[in-house]
C-alpha positions in Angstrom: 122.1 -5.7 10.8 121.7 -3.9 7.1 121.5 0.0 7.1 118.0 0.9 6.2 117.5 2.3 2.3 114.9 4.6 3.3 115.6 8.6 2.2 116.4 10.7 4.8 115.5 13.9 5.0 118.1 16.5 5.8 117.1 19.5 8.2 119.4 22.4 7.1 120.4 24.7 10.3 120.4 28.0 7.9 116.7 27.4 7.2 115.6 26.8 10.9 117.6 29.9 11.5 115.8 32.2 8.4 112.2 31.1 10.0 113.6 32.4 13.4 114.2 35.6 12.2 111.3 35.8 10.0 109.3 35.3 13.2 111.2 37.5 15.5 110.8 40.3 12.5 106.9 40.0 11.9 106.1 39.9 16.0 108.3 43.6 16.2 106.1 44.3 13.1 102.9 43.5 14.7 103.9 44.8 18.0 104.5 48.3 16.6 101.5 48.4 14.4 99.3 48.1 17.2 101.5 50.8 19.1 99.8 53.0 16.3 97.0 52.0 17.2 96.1 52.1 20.1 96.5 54.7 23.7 97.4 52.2 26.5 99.9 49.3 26.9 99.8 47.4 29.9 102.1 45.0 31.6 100.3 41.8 32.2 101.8 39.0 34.7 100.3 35.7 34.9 99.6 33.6 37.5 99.8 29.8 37.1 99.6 29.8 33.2 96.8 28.1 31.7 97.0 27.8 27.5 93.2 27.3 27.9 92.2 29.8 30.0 94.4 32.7 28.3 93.0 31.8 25.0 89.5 32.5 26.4 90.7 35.7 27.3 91.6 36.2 24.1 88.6 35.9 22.5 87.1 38.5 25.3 89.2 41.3 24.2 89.5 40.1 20.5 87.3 43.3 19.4 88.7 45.4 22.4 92.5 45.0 22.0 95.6 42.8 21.3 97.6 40.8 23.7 101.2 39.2 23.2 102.6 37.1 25.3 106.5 36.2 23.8 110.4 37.2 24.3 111.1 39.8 26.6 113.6 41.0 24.6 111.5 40.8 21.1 108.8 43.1 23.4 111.3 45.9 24.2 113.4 45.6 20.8 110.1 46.6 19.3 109.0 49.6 22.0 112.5 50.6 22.2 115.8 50.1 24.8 116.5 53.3 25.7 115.6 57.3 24.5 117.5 56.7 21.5 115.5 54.2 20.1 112.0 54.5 22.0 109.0 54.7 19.6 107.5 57.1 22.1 108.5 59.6 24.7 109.4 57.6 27.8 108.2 54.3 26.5 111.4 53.1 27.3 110.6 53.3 30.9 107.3 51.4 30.5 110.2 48.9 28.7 112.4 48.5 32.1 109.4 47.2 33.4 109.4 43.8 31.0 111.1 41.3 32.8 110.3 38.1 34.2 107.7 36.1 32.7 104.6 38.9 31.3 103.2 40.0 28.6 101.7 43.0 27.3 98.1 43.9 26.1 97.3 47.1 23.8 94.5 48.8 24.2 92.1 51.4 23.7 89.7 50.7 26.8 89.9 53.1 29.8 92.1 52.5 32.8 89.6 51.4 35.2 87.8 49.0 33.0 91.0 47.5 32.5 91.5 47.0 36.0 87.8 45.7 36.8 88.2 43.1 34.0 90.8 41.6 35.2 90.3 41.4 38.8 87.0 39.6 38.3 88.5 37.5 35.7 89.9 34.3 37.1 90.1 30.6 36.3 90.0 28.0 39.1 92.4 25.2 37.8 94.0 21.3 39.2 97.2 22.3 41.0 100.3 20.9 38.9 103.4 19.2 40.9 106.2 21.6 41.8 103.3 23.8 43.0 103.3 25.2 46.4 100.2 24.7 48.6 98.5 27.3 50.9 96.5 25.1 52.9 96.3 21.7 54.4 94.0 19.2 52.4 92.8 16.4 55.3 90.4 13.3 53.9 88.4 12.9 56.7 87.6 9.0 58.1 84.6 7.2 56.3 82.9 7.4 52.8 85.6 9.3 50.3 83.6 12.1 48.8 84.9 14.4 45.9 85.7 17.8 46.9 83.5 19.8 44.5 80.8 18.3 44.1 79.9 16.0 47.4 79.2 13.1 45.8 80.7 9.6 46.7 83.5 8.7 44.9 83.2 5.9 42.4 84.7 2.3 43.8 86.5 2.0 40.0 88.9 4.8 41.8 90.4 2.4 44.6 93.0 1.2 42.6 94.1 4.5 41.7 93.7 6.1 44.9 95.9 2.8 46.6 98.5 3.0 44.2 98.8 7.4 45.2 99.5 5.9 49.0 95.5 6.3 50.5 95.1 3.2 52.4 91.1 2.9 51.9 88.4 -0.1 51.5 85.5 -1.4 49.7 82.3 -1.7 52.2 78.9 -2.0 50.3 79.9 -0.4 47.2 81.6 3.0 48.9 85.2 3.4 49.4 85.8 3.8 52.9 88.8 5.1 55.3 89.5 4.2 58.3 91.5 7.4 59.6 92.1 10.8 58.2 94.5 11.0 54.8 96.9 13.8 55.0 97.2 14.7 51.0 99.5 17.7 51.9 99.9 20.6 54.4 100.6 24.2 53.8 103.6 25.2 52.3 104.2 21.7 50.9 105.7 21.4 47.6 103.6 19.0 45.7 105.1 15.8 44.2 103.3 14.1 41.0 101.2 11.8 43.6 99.9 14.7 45.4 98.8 16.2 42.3 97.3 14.0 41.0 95.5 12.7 44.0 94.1 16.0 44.3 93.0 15.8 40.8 91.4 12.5 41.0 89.3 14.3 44.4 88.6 17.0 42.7 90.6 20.1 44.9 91.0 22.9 42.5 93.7 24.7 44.1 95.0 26.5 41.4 94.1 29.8 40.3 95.0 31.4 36.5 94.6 35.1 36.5 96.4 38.0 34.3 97.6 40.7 37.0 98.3 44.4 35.3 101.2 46.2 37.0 101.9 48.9 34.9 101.0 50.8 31.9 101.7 53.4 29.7 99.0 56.1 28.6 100.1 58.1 25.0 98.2 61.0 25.9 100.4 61.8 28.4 103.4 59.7 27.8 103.7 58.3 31.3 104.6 55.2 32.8 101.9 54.6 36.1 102.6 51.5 38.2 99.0 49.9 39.1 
């Protein structure tokens, strides 16, 4: 078979490696610009990331503070390592704190705003595979209702349903089963079927949330766990 003619285009490793930097450079900027800027910096930890969901609270503090959410190491290169290279007094402490997977949010709101905010602010969400379940989810015999909203699910669904393992039936336009369909039990690990059977029902057993554990106040250049 003949080579193809067509150009290729060469990707050059030096210039992936210059936009790396670049990026890595203008995030420590932007970090330490708004540690001018504003008095508290809070750890952030999220529970089942959602893009969607943390873009929305985004926009919410948009006008109220900034939030990051990247490298670990980009985070504390920017704050500072260790007293030699801290930006401010004991912020490397508030540093040892930034591991696993959180980000940080500056900000100028008081402490206890902060905290209300985000413990009201939550995001139910369609459990993903891999997930771990904290209940048992049990289709009771007869018509197939969706979870959230009680209505009969639509008979264009039985193939679906059949080929997730639910053994159901058409009778007079509802799909029907005759015994209870264990979907999963408590503690289960959910494989891609489970999912996405729950998804096609309608079980929102996910939950997105930001949860603060720590922050550190300038005016008194203390690290306080929450």
């Amino acid at each position: 078979m003949p080579k193809s003619r067509r150009k290729k285009q060469n990707i050059y490793l030096t210039e992936t490696q210059k936009k790396t930097r670049e990026a890595k450079t203008k995030a420590i900027a932007n970090i330490q610009e708004c540690l001018s800027q504003y008095t508290y910096i809070w750890r952030i930890v999220p529970e089942d990331m959602r893009n969607t969901y943390l873009q929305q609270i985004r926009a919410d503090w948009k006008d109220k503070g900034k939030l990051f959410f990247t490298k670990n190491k980009i985070i504390i290169k920017a704050l500072g390592r260790d007293e030699q290279e801290e930006q401010e007094l004991n912020l490397s402490k508030f540093s040892q704190e930034l591991v696993g997977n959180a980000g940080i949010l500056f900000t100028n709101e008081q402490v206890d705003d902060v905290r209300s905010y985000f413990s009201k602010t939550q995001f139910d969400d369609y459990a993903r595979a891999g997930g771990l379940v904290d209940q048992d989810i049990v289709i009771p015999a007869g018509k197939i209702r969706y979870h959230n909203t009680g209505e009969y699910v639509i008979p264009t669904q039985k193939p679906i349903l059949e080929s997730l393992g639910m053994s159901i039936r058409l009778e007079q336009g509802f799909l029907v089963l005759d015994q209870d369909h264990t979907i999963c039990k408590y503690g289960d690990q959910l494989t891609v079927e489970q999912a996405h059977m729950l998804k096609q029902l309608m079980f929102k057993l996910a939950i997105f949330r930001l949860i603060p554990t720590h922050y550190y106040d300038k005016t008194t250049n203390q690290v306080i766990e929450v």
